[in-house]
C-alpha positions in Angstrom: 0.0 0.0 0.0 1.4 3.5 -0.7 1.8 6.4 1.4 -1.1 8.0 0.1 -3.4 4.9 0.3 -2.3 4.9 4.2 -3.3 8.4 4.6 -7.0 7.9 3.1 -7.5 5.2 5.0 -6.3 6.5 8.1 -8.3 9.3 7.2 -12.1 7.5 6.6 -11.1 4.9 9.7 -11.3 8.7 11.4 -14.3 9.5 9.4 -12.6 13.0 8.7 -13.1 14.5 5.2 -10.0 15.7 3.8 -10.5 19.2 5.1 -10.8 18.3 8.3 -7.9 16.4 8.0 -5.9 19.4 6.5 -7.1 21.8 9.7 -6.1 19.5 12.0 -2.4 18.6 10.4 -2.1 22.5 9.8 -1.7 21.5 6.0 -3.1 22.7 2.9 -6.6 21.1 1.6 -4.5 20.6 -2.0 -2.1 19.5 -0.7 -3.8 16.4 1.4 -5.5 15.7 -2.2 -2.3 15.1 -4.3 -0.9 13.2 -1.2 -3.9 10.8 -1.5 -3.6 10.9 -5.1 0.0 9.8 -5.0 1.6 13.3 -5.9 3.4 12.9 -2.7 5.6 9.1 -2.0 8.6 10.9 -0.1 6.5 13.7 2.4 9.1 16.0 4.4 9.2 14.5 8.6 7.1 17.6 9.5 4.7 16.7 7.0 4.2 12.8 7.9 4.5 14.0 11.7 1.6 16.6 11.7 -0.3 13.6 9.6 0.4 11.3 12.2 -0.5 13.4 15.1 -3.8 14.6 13.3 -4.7 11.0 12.4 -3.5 9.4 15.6 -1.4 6.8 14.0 2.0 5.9 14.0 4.1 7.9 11.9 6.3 4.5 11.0 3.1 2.8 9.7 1.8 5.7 8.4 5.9 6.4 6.3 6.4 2.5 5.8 3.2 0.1 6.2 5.5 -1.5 8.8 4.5 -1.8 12.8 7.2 -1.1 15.1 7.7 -4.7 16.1 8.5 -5.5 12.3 10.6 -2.7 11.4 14.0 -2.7 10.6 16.4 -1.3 13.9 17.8 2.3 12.5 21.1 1.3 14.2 22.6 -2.0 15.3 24.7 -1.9 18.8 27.8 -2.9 18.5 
């Protein structure tokens, strides 16, 4: 599933219409539709953090598809 995929459906499992979404994340309405419409696979961290907050998901899903439990470890101790 893309980014913009886990976006709408993070966004109709809140049963928020895309402006809603957009005031809450402090984005614009536009630009929440071309996210949804794929305009958008690589979102800048403030972006995918606002639309995790608003949604009230985790931003790692929301980026990857991927749980924490399942994700790769950023760095391995040595």
């Amino acid at each position: 599933m893309a980014f913009g995929d886990r976006v709408r459906e993070a966004r109709k499992r809140a049963h928020l219409s895309q402006e809603a979404l957009a005031r809450r994340a402090d984005l614009s309405l536009p630009g929440i539709a071309k996210i949804e419409q794929g305009g958008t696979i690589d979102p800048h961290f403030s972006t995918l953090s606002r639309l995790a907050e608003a949604l009230d998901v985790n931003p790692l899903w929301l980026a990857t598809g991927e749980e924490e439990e399942s994700a790769a470890p950023l760095a391995v101790a040595r």
